[in-house]
VOLUM-934750 format. One record per residue (C-alpha): residue number from 0; residue in one letter; x, y, z. Coordinates in nm, 3 decimals. Layout:
BEGIN
<NUM; 'A'; <X; Y; Z>>,
...
This chain:
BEGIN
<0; 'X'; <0.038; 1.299; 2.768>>,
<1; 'X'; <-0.011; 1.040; 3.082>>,
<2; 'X'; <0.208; 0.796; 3.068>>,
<3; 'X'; <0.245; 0.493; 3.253>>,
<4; 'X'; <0.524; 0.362; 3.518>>,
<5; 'X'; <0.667; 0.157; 3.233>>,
<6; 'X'; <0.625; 0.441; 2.958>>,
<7; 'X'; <0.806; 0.650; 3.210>>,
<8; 'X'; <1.108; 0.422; 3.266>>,
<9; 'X'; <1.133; 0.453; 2.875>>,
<10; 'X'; <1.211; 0.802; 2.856>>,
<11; 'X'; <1.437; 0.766; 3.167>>,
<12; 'X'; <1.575; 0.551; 2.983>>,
<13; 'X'; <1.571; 0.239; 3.153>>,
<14; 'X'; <1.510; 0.053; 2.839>>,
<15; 'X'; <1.834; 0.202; 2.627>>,
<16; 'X'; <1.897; 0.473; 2.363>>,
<17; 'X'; <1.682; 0.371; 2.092>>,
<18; 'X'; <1.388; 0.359; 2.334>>,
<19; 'X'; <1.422; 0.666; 2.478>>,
<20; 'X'; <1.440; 0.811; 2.128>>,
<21; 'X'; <1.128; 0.642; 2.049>>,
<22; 'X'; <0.914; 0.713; 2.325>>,
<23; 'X'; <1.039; 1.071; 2.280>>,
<24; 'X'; <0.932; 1.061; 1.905>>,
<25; 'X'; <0.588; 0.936; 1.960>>,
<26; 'X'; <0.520; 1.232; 2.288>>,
<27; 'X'; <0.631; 1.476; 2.003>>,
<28; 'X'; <0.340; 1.339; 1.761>>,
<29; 'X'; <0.095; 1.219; 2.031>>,
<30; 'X'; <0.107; 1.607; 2.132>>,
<31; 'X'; <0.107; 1.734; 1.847>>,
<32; 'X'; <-0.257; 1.537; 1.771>>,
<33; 'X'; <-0.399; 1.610; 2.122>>,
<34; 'X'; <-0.359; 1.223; 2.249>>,
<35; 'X'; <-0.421; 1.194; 2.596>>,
<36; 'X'; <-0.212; 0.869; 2.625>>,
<37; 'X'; <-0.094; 0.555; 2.463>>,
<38; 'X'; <-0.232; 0.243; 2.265>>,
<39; 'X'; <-0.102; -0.087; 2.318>>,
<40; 'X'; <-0.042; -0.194; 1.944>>,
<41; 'X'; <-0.010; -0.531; 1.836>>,
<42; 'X'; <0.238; -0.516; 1.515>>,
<43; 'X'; <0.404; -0.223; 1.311>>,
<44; 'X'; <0.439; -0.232; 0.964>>,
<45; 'X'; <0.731; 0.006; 0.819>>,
<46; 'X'; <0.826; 0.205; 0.477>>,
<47; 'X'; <1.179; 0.003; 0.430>>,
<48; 'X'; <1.236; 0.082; 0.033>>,
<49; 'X'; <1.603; 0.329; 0.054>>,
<50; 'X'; <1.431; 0.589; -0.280>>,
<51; 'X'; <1.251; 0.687; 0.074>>,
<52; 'X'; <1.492; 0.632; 0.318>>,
<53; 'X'; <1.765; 0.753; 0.126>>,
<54; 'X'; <2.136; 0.762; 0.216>>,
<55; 'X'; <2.095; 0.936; 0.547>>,
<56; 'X'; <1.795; 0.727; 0.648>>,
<57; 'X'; <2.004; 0.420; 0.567>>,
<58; 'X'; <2.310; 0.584; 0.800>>,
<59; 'X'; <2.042; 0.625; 1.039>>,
<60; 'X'; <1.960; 0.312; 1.128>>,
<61; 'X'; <2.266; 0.158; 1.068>>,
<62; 'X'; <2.384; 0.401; 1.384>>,
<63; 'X'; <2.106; 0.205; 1.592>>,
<64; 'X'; <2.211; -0.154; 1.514>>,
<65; 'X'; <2.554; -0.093; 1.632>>,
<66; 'X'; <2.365; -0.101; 2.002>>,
<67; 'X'; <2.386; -0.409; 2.189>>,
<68; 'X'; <2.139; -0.664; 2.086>>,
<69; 'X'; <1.878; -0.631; 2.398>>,
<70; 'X'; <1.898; -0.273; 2.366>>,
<71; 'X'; <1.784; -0.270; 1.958>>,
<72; 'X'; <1.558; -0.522; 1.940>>,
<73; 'X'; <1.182; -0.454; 1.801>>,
<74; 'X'; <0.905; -0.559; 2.141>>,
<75; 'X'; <0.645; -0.679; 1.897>>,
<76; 'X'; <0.639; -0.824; 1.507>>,
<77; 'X'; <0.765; -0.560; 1.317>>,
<78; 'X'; <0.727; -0.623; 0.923>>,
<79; 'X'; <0.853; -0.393; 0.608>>,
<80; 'X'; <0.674; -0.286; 0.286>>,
<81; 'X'; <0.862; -0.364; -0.047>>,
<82; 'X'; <1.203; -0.300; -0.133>>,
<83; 'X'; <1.347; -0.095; -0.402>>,
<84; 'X'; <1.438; -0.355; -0.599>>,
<85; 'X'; <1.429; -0.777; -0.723>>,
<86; 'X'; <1.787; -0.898; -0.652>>,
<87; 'X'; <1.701; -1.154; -0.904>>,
<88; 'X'; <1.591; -0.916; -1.144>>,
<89; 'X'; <1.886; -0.631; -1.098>>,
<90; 'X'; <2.004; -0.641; -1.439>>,
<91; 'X'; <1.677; -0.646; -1.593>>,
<92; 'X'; <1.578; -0.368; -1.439>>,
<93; 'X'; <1.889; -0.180; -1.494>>,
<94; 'X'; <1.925; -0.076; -1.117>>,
<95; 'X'; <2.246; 0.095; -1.054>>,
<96; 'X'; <2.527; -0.104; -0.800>>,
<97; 'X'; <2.462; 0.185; -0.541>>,
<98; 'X'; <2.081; 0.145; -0.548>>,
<99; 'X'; <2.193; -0.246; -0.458>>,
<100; 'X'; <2.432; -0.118; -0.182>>,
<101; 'X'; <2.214; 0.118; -0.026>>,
<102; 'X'; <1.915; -0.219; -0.040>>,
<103; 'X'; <2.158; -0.403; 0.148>>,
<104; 'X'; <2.298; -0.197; 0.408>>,
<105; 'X'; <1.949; -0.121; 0.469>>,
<106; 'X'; <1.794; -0.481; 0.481>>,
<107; 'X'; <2.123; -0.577; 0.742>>,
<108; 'X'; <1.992; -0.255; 0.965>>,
<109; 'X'; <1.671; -0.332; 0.965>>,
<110; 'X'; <1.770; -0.749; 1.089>>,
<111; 'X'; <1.946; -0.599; 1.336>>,
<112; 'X'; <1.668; -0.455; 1.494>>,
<113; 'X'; <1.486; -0.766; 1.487>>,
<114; 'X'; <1.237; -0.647; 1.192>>,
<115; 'X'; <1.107; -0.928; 0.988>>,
<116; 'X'; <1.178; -0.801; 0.633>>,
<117; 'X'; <0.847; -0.899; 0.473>>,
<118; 'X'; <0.867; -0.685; 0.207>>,
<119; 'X'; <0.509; -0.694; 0.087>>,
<120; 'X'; <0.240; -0.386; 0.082>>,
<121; 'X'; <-0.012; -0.719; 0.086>>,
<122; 'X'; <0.018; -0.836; 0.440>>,
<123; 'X'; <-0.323; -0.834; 0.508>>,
<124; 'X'; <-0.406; -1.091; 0.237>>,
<125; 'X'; <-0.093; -1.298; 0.357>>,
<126; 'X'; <0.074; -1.237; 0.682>>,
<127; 'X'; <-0.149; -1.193; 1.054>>,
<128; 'X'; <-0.423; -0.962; 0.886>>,
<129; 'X'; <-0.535; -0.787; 1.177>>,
<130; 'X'; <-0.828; -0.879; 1.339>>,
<131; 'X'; <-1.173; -0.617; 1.427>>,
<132; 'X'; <-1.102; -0.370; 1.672>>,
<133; 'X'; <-0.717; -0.471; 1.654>>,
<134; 'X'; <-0.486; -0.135; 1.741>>,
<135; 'X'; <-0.184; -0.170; 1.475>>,
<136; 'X'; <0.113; 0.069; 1.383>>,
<137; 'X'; <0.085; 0.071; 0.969>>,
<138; 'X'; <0.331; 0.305; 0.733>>,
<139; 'X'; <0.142; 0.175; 0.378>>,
<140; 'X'; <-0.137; 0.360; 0.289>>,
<141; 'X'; <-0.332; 0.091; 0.167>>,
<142; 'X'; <-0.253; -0.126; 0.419>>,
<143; 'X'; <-0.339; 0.119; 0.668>>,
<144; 'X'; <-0.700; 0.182; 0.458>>,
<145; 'X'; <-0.770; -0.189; 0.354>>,
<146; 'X'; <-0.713; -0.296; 0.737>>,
<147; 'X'; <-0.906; -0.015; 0.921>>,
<148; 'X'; <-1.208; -0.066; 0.700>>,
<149; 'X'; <-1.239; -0.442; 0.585>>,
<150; 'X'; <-1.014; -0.566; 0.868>>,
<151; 'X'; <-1.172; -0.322; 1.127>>,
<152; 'X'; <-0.847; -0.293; 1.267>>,
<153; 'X'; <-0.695; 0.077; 1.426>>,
<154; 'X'; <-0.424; 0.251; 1.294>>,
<155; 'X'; <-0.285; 0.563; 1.148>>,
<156; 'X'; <-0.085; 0.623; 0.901>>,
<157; 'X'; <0.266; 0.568; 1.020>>,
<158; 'X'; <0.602; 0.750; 0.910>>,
<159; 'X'; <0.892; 0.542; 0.890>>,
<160; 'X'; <1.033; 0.706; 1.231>>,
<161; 'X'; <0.700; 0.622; 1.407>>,
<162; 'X'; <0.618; 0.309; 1.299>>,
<163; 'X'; <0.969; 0.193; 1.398>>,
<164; 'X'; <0.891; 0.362; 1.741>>,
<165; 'X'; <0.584; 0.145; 1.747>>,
<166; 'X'; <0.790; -0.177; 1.684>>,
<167; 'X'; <1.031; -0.046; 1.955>>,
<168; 'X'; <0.786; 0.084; 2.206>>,
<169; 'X'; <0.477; -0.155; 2.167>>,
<170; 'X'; <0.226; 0.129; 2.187>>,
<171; 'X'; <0.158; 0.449; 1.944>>,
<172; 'X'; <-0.023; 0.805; 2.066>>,
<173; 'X'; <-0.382; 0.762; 2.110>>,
<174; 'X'; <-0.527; 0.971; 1.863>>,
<175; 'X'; <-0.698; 0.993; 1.506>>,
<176; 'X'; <-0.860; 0.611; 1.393>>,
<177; 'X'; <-0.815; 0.446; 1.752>>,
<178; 'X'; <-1.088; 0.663; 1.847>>,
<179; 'X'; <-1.457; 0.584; 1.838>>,
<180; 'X'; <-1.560; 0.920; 1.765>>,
<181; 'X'; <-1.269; 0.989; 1.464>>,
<182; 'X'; <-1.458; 0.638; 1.253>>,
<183; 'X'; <-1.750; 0.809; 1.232>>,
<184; 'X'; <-1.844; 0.899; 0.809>>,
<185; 'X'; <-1.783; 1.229; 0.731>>,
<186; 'X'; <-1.975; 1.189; 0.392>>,
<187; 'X'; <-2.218; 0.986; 0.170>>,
<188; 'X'; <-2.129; 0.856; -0.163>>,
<189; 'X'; <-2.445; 0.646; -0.336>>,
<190; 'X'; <-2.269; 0.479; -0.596>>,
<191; 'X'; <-2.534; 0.352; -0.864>>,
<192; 'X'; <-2.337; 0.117; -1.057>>,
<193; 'X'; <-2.103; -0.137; -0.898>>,
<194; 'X'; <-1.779; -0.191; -1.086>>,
<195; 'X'; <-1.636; -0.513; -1.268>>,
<196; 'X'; <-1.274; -0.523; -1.355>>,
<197; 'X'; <-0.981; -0.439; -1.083>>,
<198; 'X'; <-0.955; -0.090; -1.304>>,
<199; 'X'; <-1.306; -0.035; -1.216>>,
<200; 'X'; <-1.270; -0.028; -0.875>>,
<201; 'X'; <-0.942; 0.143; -0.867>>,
<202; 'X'; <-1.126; 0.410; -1.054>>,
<203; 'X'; <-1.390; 0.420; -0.792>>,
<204; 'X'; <-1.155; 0.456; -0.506>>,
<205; 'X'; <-1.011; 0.723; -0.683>>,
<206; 'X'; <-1.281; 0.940; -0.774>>,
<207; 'X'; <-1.441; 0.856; -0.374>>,
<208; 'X'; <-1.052; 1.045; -0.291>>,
<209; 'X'; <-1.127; 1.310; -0.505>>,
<210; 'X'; <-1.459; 1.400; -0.303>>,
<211; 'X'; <-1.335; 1.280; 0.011>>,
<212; 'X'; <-0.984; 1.521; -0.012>>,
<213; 'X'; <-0.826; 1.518; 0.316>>,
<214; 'X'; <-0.680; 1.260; 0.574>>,
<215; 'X'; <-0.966; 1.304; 0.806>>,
<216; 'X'; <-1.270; 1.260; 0.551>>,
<217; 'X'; <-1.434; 0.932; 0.631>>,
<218; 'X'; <-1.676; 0.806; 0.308>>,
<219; 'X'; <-1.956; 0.594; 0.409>>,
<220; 'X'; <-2.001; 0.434; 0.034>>,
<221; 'X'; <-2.404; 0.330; -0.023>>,
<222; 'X'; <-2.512; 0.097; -0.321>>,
<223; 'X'; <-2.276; -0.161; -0.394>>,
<224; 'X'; <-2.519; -0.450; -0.458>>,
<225; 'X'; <-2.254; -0.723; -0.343>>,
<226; 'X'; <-1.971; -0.805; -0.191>>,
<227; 'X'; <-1.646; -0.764; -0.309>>,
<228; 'X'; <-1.339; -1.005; -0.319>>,
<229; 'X'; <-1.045; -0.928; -0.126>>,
<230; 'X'; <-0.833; -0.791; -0.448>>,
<231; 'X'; <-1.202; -0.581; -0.525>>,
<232; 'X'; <-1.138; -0.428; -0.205>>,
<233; 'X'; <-0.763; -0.386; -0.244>>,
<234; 'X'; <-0.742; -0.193; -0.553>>,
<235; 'X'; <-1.036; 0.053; -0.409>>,
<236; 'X'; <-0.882; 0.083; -0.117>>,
<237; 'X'; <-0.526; 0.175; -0.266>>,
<238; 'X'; <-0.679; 0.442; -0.516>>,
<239; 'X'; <-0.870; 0.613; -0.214>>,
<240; 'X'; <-0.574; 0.643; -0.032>>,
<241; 'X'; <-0.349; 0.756; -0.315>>,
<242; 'X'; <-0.602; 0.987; -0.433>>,
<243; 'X'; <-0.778; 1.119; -0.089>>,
<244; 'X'; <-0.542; 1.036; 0.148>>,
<245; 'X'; <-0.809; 0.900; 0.326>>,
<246; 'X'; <-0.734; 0.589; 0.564>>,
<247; 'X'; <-1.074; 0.467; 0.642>>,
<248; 'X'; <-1.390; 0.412; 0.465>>,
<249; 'X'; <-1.723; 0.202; 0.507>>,
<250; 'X'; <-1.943; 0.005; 0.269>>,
<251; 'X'; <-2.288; 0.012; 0.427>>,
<252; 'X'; <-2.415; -0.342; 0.478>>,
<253; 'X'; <-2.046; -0.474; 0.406>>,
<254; 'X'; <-1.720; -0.348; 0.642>>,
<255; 'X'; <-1.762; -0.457; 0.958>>,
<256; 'X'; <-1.867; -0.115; 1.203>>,
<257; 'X'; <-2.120; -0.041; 0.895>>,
<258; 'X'; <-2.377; -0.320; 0.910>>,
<259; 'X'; <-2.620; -0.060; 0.889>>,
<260; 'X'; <-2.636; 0.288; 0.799>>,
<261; 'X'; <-2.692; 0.422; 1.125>>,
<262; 'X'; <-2.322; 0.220; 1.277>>,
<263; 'X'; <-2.136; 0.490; 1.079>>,
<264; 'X'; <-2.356; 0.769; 0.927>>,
<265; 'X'; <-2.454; 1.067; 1.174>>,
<266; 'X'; <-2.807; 1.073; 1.230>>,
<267; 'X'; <-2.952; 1.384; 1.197>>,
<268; 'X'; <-2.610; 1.570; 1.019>>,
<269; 'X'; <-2.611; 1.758; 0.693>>,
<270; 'X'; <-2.312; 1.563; 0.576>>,
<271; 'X'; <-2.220; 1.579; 0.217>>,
<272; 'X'; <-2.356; 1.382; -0.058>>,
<273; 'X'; <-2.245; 1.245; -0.364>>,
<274; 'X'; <-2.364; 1.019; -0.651>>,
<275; 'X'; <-2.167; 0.823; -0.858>>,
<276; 'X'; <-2.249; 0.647; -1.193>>,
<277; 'X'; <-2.113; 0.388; -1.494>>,
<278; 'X'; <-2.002; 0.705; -1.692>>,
<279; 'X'; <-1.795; 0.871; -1.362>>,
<280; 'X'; <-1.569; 0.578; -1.395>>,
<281; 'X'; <-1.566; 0.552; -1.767>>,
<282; 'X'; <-1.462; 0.922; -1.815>>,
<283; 'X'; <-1.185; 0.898; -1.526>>,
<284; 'X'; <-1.033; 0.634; -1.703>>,
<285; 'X'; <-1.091; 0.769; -2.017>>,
<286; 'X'; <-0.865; 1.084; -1.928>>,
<287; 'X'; <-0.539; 0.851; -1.864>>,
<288; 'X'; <-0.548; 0.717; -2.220>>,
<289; 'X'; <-0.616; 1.043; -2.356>>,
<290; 'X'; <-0.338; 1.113; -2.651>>,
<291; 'X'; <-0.134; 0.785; -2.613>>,
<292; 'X'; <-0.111; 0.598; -2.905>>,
<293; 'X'; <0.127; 0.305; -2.763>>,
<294; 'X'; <0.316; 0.223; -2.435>>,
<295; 'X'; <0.630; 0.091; -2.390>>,
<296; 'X'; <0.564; -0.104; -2.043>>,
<297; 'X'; <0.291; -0.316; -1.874>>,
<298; 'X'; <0.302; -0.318; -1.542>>,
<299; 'X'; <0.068; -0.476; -1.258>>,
<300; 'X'; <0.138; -0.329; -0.933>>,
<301; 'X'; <0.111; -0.116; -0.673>>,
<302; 'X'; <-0.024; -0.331; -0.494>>,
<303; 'X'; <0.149; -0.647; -0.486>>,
<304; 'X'; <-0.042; -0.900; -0.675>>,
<305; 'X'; <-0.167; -1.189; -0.482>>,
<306; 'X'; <-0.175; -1.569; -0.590>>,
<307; 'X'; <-0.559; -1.524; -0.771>>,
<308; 'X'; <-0.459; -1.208; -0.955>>,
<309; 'X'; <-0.090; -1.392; -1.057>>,
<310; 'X'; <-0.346; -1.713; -1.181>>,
<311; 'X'; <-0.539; -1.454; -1.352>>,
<312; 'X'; <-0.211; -1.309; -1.585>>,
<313; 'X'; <-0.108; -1.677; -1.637>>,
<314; 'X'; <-0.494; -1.758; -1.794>>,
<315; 'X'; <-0.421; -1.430; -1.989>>,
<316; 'X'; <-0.084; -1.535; -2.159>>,
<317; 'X'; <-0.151; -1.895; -2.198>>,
<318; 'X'; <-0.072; -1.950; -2.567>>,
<319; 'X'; <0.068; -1.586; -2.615>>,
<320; 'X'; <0.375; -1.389; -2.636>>,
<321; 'X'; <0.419; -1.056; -2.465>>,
<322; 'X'; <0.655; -0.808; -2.713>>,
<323; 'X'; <0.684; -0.536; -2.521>>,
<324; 'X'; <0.775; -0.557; -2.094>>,
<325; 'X'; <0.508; -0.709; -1.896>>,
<326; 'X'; <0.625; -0.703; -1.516>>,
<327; 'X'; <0.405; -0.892; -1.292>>,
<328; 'X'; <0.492; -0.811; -0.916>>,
<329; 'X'; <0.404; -1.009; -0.603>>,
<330; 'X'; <0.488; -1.032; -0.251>>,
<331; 'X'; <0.806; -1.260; -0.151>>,
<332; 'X'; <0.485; -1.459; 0.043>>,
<333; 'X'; <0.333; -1.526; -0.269>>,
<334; 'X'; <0.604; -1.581; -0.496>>,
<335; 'X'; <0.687; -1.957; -0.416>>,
<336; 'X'; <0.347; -2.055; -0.412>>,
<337; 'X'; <0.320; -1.881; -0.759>>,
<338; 'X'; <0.629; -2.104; -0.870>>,
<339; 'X'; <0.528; -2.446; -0.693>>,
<340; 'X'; <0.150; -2.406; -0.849>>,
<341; 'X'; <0.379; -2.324; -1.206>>,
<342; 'X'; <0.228; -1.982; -1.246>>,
<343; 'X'; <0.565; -1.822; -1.261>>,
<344; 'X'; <0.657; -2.025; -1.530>>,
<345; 'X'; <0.344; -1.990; -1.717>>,
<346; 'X'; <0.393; -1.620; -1.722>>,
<347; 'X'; <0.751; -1.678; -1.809>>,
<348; 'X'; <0.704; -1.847; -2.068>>,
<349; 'X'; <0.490; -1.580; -2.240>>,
<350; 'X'; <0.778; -1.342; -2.188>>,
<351; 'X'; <0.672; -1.192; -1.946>>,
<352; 'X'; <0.863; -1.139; -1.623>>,
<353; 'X'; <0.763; -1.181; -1.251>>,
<354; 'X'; <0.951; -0.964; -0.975>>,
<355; 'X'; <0.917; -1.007; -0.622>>,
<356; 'X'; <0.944; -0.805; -0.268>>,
<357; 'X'; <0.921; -0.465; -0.451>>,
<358; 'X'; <0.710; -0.209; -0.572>>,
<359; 'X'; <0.737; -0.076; -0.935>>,
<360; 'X'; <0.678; 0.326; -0.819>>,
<361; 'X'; <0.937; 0.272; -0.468>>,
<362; 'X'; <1.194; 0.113; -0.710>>,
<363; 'X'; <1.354; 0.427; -0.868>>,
<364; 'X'; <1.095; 0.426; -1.085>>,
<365; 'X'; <1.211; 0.741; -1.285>>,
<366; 'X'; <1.576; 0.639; -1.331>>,
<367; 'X'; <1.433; 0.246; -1.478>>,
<368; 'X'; <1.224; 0.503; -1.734>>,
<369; 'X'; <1.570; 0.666; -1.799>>,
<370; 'X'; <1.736; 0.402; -1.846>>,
<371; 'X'; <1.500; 0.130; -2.031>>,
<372; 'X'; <1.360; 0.415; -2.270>>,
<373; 'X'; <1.004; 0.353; -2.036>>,
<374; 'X'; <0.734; 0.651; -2.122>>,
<375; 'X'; <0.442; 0.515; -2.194>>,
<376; 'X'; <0.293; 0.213; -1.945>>,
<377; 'X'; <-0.053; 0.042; -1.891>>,
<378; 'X'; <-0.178; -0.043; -1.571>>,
<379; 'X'; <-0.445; -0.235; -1.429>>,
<380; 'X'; <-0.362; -0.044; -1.089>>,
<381; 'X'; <-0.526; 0.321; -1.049>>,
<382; 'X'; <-0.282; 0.394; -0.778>>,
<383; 'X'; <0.032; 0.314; -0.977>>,
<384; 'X'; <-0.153; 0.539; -1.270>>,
<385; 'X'; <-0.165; 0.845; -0.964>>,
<386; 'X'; <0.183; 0.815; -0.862>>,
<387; 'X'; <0.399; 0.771; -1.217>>,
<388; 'X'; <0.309; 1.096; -1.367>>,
<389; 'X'; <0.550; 1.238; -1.075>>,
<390; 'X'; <0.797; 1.039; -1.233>>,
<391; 'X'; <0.774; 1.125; -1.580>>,
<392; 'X'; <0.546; 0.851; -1.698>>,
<393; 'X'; <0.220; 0.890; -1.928>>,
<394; 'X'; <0.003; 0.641; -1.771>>,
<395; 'X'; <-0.326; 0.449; -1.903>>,
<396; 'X'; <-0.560; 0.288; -1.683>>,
<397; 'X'; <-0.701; -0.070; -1.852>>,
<398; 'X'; <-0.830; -0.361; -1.722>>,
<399; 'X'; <-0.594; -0.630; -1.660>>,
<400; 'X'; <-0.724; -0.843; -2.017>>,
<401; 'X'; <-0.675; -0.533; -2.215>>,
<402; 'X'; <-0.298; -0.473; -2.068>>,
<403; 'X'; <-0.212; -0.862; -2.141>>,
<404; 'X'; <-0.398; -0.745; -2.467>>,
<405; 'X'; <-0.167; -0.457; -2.523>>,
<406; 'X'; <0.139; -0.619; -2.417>>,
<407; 'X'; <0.090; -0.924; -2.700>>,
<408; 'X'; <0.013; -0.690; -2.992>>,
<409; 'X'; <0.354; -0.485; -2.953>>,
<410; 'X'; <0.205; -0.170; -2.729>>,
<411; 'X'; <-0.003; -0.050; -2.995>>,
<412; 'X'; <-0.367; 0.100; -2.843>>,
<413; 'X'; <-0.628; -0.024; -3.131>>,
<414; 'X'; <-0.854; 0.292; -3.194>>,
């Protein structure tokens, strides 16, 4: 890779330790990918939860903090995706004292560094969303996804090492989406009926991963006969990601590089081509709710929920009484609005509970089952529905009235 006099003097190590590591980190990668040199990036985003750090990732970083403070600090802002857990919510959750521990330890590390500990997968919706043509650093999937196609921002997805090498080197390997060429769509999907319900679209995203399968797939997505909110975009975005792995898409005549076909479809290519209809999304939700009679759990997450959607569950539970768990998770951004505006109670007051700064699945998600007697849960979220059979879970994918539905009649799916 070229590098420049001041990329240089990093892996002299001019710039201390933790530099030099970094530096060396990303001309690992950057090789590995065939850059020919470095971005400038603007901020880093970084996987902070300790389920995926674990113990040695915590020891890690705690090894870096104990540098002097110029030679540890983060050059640009550096934010983290949830945590593993709601300190306010410890004992409802039933998270162990060394899950707590490990949180800690980890959240002093990361200050150390200078890392603003953000704890939200959300940031686009609440903190700098990055702007078109915008090079970033992002470890979330669907932040990566939701800001490369309705941000028009640049990034990759990060690992935790390089996304802290990001934050430490203000650059990341040219390579992948920071390239013209790498945006272009690799396929066609005509969908022919546009979803409703969050559900909907999370179903949508999902079955788009499905066809897309692979990190460097790029659907161009045709049809869609308006245009989506934020949360729309959010929840298709996740799913694609979780399902595909993909971390870019385009909605013709709605993202920003695809205000016409012809800014991100090939002319002249025999690309692949897919159609998708009313009764693809019914019968991909339909499989989730296949043999499950009643859940124990309703959860919204995965992603954070933002101040509409937690206005939304409040409307929902007016008047009502949740008898089974209803968590309602939102970013730490969020949160105080939610409270101030009374939403918090509101849900409260149904018996429901609101968590925030974490992320049911990165929150030891199989030892709360364990230890709550958790099998069954409804979702609103098709990511979260992706992830939790890993962890033991039977999911069901519902729209977000028919979870509050759920919750208030005791679990109990009506036939």
């Amino acid at each position: 890779m070229k590098l420049s006099d001041e990329e240089q003097a990093m892996r002299a190590g001019q710039f201390g330790p933790l530099r030099q590591w970094a530096i060396e980190h990303q001309i690992k990668v950057g090789s590995y990918f065939g850059a020919r040199d470095f971005v400038p990036v603007s901020q880093a985003h970084i996987m902070a939860d300790t389920e995926s750090l674990g113990a040695a990732g915590v020891e890690w970083l705690e090894s870096w903090a104990r540098l002097p403070a110029k030679d540890r600090t983060v050059r640009i802002p550096t934010i983290t995706d949830p945590r593993g857990t709601d300190f306010n919510a410890t004992a409802r959750l039933k998270h162990e004292p060394w899950m707590l521990d490990l949180e800690r330890r980890a959240i002093d590390a990361f200050r150390a560094l200078g890392v603003l500990m953000t704890d939200t997968c959300i940031n686009y919706q609440t903190i700098m969303a990055p702007l078109l043509g915008e090079h970033a650093a992002f470890g979330d999937t669907g932040v990566t996804i939701y800001s490369n196609s309705v941000c028009g921002a640049r990034s990759n997805f990060e690992g935790g090492p390089s996304a802290l090498s990001a934050g430490m080197t203000g650059r990341t390997p040219r390579y992948g989406y920071h390239l013209d060429e790498q945006r272009r769509a690799t396929l066609e999907v005509r969908v022919s009926a546009t979803p409703h319900g969050f559900d909907e679209w999370g179903a949508l995203g999902g079955i788009v991963g499905r066809l897309s399968g692979d990190y460097w797939q790029v659907p161009a997505i045709v049809g869609i006969d308006r245009i989506p909110s934020s949360d729309e975009m959010k929840h298709f975005g996740a799913a694609l990601a979780s399902y595909g792995s993909a971390a870019l898409f385009h909605m013709v005549g709605i993202t920003p590089e695809a205000v016409r076909s012809q800014n991100v479809l090939p002319t002249g290519s025999d690309l692949r081509r897919y159609t998708i209809g009313a009764s693809d999304i019914i019968d991909f939700k339909a499989r989730y709710a296949r043999n499950i009679e009643a859940v124990d759990i309703v959860v919204f997450s995965a992603p954070q929920l933002s101040l509409v959607e937690m206005h939304q569950v409040a409307n929902l539970l007016d008047g009502r009484r949740a008898t089974i768990p209803l968590l309602a998770i939102t970013s730490p951004q969020v949160k105080p609005d939610a409270d101030r505006m009374g939403l918090t109670a509101r849900i409260e007051a149904a018996g429901a509970t609101v968590l925030a700064g974490m992320c049911f699945y990165q929150s030891y998600a199989r030892e709360m089952a364990e230890a709550n007697g958790w099998r069954n849960l409804a979702t609103n979220s098709a990511k979260l529905v992706n992830i939790l059979g890993g962890y033991g879970y039977r999911p069901a994918l519902m729209s977000m009235e028919s979870c509050v539905d759920l919750a208030c009649r005791g679990g109990r799916i009506a036939p």
